[in-house]
C-alpha atoms as one frame of an Amber mdcrd trajectory, in Angstrom:
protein
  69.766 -64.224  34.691  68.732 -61.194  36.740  69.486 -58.557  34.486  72.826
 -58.358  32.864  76.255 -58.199  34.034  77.423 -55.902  30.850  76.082 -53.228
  29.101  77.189 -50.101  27.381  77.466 -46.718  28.069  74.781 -45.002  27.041
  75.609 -43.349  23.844  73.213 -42.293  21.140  73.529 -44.016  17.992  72.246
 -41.196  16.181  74.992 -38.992  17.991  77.945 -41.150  16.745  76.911 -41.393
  13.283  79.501 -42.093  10.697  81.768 -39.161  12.477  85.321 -39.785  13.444
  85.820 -40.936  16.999  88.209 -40.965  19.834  88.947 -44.025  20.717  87.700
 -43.863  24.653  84.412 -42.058  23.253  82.373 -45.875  22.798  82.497 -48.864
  25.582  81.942 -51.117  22.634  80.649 -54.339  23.422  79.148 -54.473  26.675
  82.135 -54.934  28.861  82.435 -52.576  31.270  79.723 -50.763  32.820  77.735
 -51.881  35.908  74.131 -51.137  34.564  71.940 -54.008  34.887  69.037 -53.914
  32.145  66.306 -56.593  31.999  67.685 -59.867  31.999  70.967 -61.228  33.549
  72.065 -64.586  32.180  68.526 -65.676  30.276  65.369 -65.074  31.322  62.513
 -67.618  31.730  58.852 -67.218  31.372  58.630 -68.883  34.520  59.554 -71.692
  37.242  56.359 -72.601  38.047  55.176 -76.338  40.343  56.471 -79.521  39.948
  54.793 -82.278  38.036  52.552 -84.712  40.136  54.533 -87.231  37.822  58.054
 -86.531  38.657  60.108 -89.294  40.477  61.128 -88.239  43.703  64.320 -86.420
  44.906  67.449 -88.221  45.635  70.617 -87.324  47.542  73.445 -86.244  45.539
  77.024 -85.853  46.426  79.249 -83.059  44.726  76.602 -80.147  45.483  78.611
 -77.797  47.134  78.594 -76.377  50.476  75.678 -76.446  53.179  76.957 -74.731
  56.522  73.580 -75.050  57.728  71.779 -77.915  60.141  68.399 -78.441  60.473
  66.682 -78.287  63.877  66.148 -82.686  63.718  67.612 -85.412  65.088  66.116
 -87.264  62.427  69.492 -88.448  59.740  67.141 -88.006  56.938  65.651 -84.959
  57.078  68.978 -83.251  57.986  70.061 -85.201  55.003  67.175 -83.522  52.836
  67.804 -80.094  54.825  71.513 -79.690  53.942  70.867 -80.595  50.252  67.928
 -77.996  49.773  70.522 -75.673  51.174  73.282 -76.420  48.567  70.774 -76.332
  45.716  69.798 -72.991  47.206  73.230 -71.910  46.744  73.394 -73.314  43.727
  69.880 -71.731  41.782  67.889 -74.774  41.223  65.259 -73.242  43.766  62.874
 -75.697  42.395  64.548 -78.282  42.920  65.655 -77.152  46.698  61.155 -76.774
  47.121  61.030 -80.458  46.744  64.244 -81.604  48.898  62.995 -79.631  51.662
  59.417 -81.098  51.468  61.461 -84.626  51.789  62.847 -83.185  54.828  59.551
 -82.109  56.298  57.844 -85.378  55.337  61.130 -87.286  57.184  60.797 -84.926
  60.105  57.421 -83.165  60.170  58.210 -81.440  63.453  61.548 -79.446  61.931
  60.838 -75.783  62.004  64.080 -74.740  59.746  62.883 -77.543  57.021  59.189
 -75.306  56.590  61.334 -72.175  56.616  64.161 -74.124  53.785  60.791 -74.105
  51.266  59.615 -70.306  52.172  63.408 -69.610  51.318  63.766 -71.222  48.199
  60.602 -70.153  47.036  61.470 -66.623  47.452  63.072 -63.834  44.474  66.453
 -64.278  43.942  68.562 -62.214  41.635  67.905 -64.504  38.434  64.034 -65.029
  39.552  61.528 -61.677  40.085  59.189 -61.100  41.002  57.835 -64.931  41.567
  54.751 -63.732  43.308  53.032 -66.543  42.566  55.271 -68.083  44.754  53.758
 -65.976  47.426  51.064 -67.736  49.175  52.850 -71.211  50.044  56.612 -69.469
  50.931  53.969 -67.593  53.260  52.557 -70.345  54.455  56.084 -72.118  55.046
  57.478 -69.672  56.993  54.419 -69.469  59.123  54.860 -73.001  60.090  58.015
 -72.843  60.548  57.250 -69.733  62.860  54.701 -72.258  64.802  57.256 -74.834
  65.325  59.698 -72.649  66.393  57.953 -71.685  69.070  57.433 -75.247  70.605
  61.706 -75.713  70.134  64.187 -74.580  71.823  66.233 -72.995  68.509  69.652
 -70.533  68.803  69.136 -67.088  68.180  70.646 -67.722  64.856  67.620 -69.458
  63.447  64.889 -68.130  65.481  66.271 -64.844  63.580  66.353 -66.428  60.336
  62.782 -68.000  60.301  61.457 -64.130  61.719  63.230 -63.048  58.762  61.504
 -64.885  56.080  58.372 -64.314  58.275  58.315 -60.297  57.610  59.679 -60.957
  53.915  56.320 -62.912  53.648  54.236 -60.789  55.441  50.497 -59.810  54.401
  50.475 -58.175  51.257  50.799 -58.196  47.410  53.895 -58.807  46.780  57.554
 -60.313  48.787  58.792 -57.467  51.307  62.283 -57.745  49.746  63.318 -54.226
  50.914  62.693 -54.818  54.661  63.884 -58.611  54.448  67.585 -57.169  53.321
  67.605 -54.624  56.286  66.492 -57.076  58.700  69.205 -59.674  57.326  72.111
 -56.799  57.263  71.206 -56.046  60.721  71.689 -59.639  61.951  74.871 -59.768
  59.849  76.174 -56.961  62.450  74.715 -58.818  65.297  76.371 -61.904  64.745
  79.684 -60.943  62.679  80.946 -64.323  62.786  77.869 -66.010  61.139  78.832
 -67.460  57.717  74.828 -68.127  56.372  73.791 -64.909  57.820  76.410 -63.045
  56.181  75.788 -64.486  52.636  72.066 -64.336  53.079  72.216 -60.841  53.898
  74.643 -60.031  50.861  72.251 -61.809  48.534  68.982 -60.417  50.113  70.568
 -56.829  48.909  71.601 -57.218  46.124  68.262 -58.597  45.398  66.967 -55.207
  45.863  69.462 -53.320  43.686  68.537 -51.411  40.833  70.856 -49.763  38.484
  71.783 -47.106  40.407  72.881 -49.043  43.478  75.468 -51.348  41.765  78.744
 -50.470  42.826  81.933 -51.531  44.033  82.765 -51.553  47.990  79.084 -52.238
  49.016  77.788 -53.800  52.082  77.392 -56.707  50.440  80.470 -57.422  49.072
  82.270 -56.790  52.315  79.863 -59.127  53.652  81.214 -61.808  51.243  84.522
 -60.910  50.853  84.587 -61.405  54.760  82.877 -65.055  54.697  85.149 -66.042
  51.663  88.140 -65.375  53.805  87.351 -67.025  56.721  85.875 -70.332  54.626
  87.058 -70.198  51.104  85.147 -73.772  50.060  81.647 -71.635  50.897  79.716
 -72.223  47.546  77.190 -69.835  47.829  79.564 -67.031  49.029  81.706 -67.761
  45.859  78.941 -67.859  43.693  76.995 -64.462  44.730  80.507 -62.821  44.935
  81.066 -64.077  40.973  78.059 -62.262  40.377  78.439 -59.275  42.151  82.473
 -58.832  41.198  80.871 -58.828  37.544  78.254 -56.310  37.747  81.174 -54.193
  39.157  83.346 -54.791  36.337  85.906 -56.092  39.388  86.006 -59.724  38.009
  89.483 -59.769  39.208  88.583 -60.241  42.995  87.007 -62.980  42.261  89.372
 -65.003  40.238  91.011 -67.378  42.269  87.914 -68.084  43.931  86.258 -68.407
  40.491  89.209 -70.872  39.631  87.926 -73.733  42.481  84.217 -73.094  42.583
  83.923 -76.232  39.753  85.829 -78.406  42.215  83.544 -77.813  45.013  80.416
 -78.339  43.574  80.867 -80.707  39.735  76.809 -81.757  40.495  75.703 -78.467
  40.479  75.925 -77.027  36.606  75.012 -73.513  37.564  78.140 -73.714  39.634
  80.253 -75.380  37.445  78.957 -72.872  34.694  79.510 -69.816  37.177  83.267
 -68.731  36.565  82.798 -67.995  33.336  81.793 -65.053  33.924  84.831 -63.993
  35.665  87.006 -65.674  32.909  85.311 -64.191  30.244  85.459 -60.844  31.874
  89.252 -61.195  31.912  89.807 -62.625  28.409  90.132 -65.959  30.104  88.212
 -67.280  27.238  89.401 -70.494  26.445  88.432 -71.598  30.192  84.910 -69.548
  30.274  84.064 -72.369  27.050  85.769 -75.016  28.993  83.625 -74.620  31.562
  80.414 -74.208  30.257  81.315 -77.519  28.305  81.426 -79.134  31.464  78.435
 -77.605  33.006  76.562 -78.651  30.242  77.827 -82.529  30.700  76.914 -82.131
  34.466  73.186 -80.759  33.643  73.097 -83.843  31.646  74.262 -86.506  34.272
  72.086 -84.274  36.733  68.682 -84.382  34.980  69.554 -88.373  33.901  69.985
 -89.194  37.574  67.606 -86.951  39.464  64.827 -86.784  36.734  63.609 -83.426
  38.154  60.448 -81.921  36.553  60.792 -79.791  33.641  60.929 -76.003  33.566
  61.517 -73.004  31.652  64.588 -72.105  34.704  66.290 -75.205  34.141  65.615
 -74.611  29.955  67.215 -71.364  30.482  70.536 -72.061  32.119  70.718 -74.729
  29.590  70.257 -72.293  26.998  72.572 -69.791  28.218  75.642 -72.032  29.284
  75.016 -73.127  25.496  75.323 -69.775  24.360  78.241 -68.895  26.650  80.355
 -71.949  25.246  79.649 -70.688  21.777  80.715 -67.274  21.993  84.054 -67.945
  24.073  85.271 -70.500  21.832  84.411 -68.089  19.349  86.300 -65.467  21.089
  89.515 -67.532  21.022  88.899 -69.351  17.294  87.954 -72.367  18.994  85.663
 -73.607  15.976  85.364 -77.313  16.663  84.439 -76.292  20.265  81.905 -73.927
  19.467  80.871 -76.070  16.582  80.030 -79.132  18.504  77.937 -76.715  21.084
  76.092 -74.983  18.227  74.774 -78.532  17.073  73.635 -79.239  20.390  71.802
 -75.899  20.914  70.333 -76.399  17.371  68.763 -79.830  18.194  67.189 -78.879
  21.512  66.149 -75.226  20.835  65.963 -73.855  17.409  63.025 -76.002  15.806
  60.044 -74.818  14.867  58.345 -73.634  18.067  61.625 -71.864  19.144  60.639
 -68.476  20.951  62.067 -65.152  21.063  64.854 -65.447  22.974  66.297 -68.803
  22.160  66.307 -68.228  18.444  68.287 -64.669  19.060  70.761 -66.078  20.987
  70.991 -69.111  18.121  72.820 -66.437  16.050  76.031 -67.842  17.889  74.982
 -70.534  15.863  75.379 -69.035  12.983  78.229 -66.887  13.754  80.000 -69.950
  14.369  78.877 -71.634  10.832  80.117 -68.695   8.823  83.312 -68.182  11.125
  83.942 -72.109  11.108  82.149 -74.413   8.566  83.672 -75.395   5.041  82.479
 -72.842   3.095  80.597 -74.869   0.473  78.458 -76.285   3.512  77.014 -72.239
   4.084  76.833 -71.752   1.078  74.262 -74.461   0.587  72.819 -73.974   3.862
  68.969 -74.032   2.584  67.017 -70.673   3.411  64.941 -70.552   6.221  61.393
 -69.365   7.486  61.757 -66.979   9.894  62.715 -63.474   8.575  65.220 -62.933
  11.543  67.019 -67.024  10.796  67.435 -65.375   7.211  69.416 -62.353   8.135
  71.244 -64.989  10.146  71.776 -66.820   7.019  72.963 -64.088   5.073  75.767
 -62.841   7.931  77.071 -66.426   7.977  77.390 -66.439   3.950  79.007 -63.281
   4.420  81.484 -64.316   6.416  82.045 -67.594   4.920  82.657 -65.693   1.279
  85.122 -62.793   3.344  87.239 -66.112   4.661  86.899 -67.511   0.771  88.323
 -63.647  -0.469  85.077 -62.466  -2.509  84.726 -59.121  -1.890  81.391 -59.057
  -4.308  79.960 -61.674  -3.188  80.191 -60.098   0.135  78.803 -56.819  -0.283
  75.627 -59.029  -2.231  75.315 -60.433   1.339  75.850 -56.830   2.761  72.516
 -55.764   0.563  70.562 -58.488   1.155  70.726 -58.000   4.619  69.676 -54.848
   4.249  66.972 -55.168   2.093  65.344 -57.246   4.642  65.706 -54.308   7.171
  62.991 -52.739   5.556  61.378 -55.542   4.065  57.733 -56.935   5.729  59.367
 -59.249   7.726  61.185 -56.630   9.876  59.113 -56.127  12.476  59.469 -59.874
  13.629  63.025 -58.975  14.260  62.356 -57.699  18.191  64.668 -54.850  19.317
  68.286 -57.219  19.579  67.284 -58.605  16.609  66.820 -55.309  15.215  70.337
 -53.856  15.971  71.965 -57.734  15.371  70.798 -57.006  11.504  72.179 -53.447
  11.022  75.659 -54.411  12.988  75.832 -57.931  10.116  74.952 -55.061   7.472
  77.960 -52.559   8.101  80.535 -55.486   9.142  80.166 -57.062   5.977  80.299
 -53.707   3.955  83.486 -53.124   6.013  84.608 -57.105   5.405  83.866 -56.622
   1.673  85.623 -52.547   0.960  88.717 -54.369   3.123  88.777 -57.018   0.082
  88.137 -54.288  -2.521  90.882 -52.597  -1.337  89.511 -49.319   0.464  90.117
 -49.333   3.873  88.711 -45.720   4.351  85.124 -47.251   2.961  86.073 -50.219
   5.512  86.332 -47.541   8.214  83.136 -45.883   7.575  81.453 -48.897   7.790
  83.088 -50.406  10.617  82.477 -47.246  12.573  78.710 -47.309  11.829  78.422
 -51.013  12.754  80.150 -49.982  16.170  77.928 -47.351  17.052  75.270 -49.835
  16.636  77.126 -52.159  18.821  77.395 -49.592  21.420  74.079 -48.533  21.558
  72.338 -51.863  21.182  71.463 -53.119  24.804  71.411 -56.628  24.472  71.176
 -57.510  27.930  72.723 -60.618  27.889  76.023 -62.034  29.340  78.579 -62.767
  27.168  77.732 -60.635  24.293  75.427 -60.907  22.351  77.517 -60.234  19.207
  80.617 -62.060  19.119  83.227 -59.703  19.010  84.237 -55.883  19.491  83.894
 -54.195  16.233  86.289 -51.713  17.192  88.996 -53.868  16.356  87.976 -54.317
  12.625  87.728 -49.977  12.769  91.729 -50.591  13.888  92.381 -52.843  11.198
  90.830 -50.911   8.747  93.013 -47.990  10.372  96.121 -50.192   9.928  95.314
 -50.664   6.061  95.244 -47.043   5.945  98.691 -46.771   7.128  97.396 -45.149
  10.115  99.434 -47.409  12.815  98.818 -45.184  15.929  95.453 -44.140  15.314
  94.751 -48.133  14.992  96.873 -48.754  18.101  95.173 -46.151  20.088  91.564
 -48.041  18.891  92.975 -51.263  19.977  94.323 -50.345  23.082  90.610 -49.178
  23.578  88.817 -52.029  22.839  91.226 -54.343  24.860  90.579 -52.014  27.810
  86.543 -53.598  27.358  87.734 -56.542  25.852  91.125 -57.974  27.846  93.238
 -60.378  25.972  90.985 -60.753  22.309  93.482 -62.629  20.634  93.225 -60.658
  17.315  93.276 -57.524  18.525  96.538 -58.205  20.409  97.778 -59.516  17.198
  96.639 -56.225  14.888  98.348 -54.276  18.062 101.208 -56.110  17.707 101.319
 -55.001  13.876 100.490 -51.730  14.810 103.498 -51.533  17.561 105.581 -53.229
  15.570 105.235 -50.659  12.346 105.567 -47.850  15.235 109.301 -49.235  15.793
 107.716 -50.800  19.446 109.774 -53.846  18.769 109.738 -55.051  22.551 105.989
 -54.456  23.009 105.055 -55.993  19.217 107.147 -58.916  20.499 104.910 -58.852
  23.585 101.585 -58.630  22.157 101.731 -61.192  19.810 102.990 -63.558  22.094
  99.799 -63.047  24.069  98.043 -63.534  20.740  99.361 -66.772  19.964  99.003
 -68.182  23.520  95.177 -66.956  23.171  94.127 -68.314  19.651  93.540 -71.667
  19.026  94.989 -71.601  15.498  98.156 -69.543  14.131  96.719 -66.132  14.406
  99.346 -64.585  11.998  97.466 -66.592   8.956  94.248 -64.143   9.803  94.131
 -61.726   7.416  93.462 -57.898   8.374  89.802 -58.581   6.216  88.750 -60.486
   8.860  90.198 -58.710  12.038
């Protein structure tokens, strides 16, 4: 939710043009660069107080790690304590506000339960600024500072409360910069210290801009130390998920990725978490699997806890939605993504859907062209909004490309782009924008594939990946479901071009590991180059990857 894990290189749409290209010479798709544009998973408007209304908290097994006592002898408010920590670790920061407040109210004397609220009410990487939580984490910490100094505390969490004292100090806005020194320089002082060391690692990379993401930081040796020394730590795994996949080093964190559900099944932004390792290493049928179950724990969370409403909680909602979608669509998984799509469409896309929620509902209608009978989008009524009809028309598009009407695709080609330029354009916003020319030139290419011209199919496949690559969704997964690059190859392939396609492929597998139908157009492509051993190869990987029989898809639709 920060920013984004994935984005493009930056390459000039207008530079690429309709020109031949190498194949290294576009990232397509968002998968490998470390930039981090303006908003990581999905971004909020904001977190903002809890209702006066809301029931209050209740303690919940299957949260995750804690490593972390309060300063009571009181059972409850330590109790309270280590659950605000694991919800800490876990992003429900609003949540965490009103479990520590339990803990003061059980124990109003516990200096580490005051500085648990000016913790959780500070920036994290998915929440920035949050200066309007300002004034009470402020005032937390300074009570917490004031009981500390009647206690006799360890130098551990005499440090820590100091910390969140000078991140809180007098001024506009949270002293993030200093707070990450301070909390690096206490991870050197005490090497051994688990919560220091994965505070200090997330304090940084709160900080980071785009030019300070890289591999081999501070911060990740900071993790990568913790998560060797106490594998089960929730918070290390998560932050070191994160970090791995603004690095594009999702491999690292794999195995760690693989157990973090186990640990924590309450906490849905944990459960949800490894998906963005698996999707990062074509893992896809387990990134969907996951969110799947994140979303059933959000629902058995919010029907137990009843926590207040807000546009956070909406978000991750949204976005593990989205993220369920596009990796089942990544693998063919159409009753998986189907089932999620109704969901999303029932709690988000009605009439007062905003922005953001209705672009990333075109998974929704990705997966109604990809995966409902064809009759059904066919019939799908038009609607309102000028960017839902663009929508519509992609989803016809590729309904009538699965049902072999070239025509009838192109039609849906034009109509798309009539609305480009039509009045209603300007409502598109900027993904919205690129989403409609990318539909445009894949269904151009979709429908000169069925003509039978794959050099038209080419031309257009190569303008809707320039698109692609300069777009800048900033959103993790993708915000269009697939690497265009590997229709270019099977356009390429229909030429009779079988290296130049397996040079494209090998490309866009490089950005996109383990797409099931690009390993299976490689696999033709190796296979017509006499590379009977690696054809052999590739498809298998195809078939284990594709939830259908991935030799019945034709090149049209590759």
């Amino acid at each position: 939710m920060r920013r984004t894990t994935m984005r493009i290189t930056a390459l000039a749409a207008t530079a690429l043009g309709a020109a031949a290209l190498p194949a290294e010479s576009v990232a397509d798709a968002l998968r490998a660069s470390p930039v981090l544009p303006q908003a990581y998973c999905f971004t909020p408007a904001g977190q903002g107080e809890p209702a006066a209304e809301a029931p209050p908290p209740v303690l919940l097994e299957g949260l995750g790690f804690a490593g972390i006592e309060a300063d009571s002898a009181n059972a409850d408010a330590r109790a309270w304590f280590a659950q605000g920590v694991r919800l800490i670790w876990a992003f429900d920061e609003a949540e965490a506000v009103r479990v520590f407040q339990m803990a003061q109210r059980a124990d109003p004397e516990c200096a580490l339960c005051h500085w648990g609220e000016a913790w959780a009410r500070g920036p994290t990487i998915n929440l920035q600024p949050r200066t309007e939580e300002l004034a009470p984490a402020r005032a937390a910490a300074r009570r917490a500072e004031a009981l500390a100094a009647r206690k006799t505390l360890s130098e551990r969490d005499r440090a820590l409360i100091a910390g969140l004292v000078l991140r809180t100090a007098d001024g506009p806005a949270f002293a993030n910069a200093a707070y990450a020194s301070r909390m690096e320089a206490l991870a050197t002082r005490l090497p051994d210290d688990d919560t220091v060391a994965v505070m200090a690692a997330d304090a940084r990379m709160v900080t980071w801009d785009d030019e300070r993401i890289r591999p081999g930081t501070t911060a990740q040796r900071l993790l990568e130390r913790v998560l060797a020394r106490t594998p089960g730590h929730s918070g290390a795994i998560h932050f070191y998920i994160h970090l791995t996949d603004w690095t594009d080093q999702q491999r690292l964190a794999e195995r760690h990725a693989d157990r973090l559900g186990q640990i924590a099944p309450a906490a849905s932004h944990l459960v949800h978490m490894p998906s963005h390792t698996f999707y990062g290493i074509g893992r896809y049928a387990d990134a969907a699997a996951v969110n799947v179950a994140a979303i059933a724990a959000d629902d058995r969370f919010v029907t137990r806890l009843r926590p207040p409403p807000s546009d956070y909680r909406t978000g991750l909602l949204a976005h593990n939605m989205h993220f369920a979608i596009e990796s089942a669509l990544a693998r063919g998984d159409g009753a998986t993504a189907r089932a999620v799509s109704a969901q999303y469409r029932e709690r988000y896309l009605g009439e007062r859907a905003d922005a953001r929620t209705r672009t990333l509902g075109s998974a929704t209608w990705y997966t109604l062209g990809l995966h409902g009978p064809v009759a059904e989008v066919l019939a799908t009524p038009e609607p309102d909004h000028a960017l839902d009809k663009v929508y519509r028309h992609y989803a016809r598009g590729e309904a009538l490309a699965r049902a072999g009407d070239g025509a009838a695709v192109a039609a849906e080609a034009r109509a798309i782009a009539a609305l480009r330029t039509g009045t209603g354009a300007p409502s598109f916003g900027r993904s919205g924008t690129a989403l409609a020319e990318i539909f445009q030139h894949v269904l151009e290419g979709r429908a000169a594939m069925l003509a039978g011209n794959p050099r038209a199919a080419e031309r257009a496949y190569r303008r809707a990946m320039a698109r692609q690559a300069s777009a800048d969704f900033g959103s993790d997964p993708p915000l269009y479901w697939y690497s265009v690059r590997r229709s270019l190859a099977a356009a390429r392939l229909a030429e009779g071009d079988a290296r130049g396609a397996r040079a494209q492929l090998q490309a866009s597998l490089r950005h996109w590991p383990n797409d099931p139908l690009a390993l299976y157009a490689l696999s033709l492509a190796q296979r017509r180059l006499g590379r009977t051993e690696e054809a052999d190869a590739s498809l298998a990987r195809a078939r284990a990857g594709w939830a259908g029989d991935v030799t019945q898809v034709p090149l049209s639709r590759i």
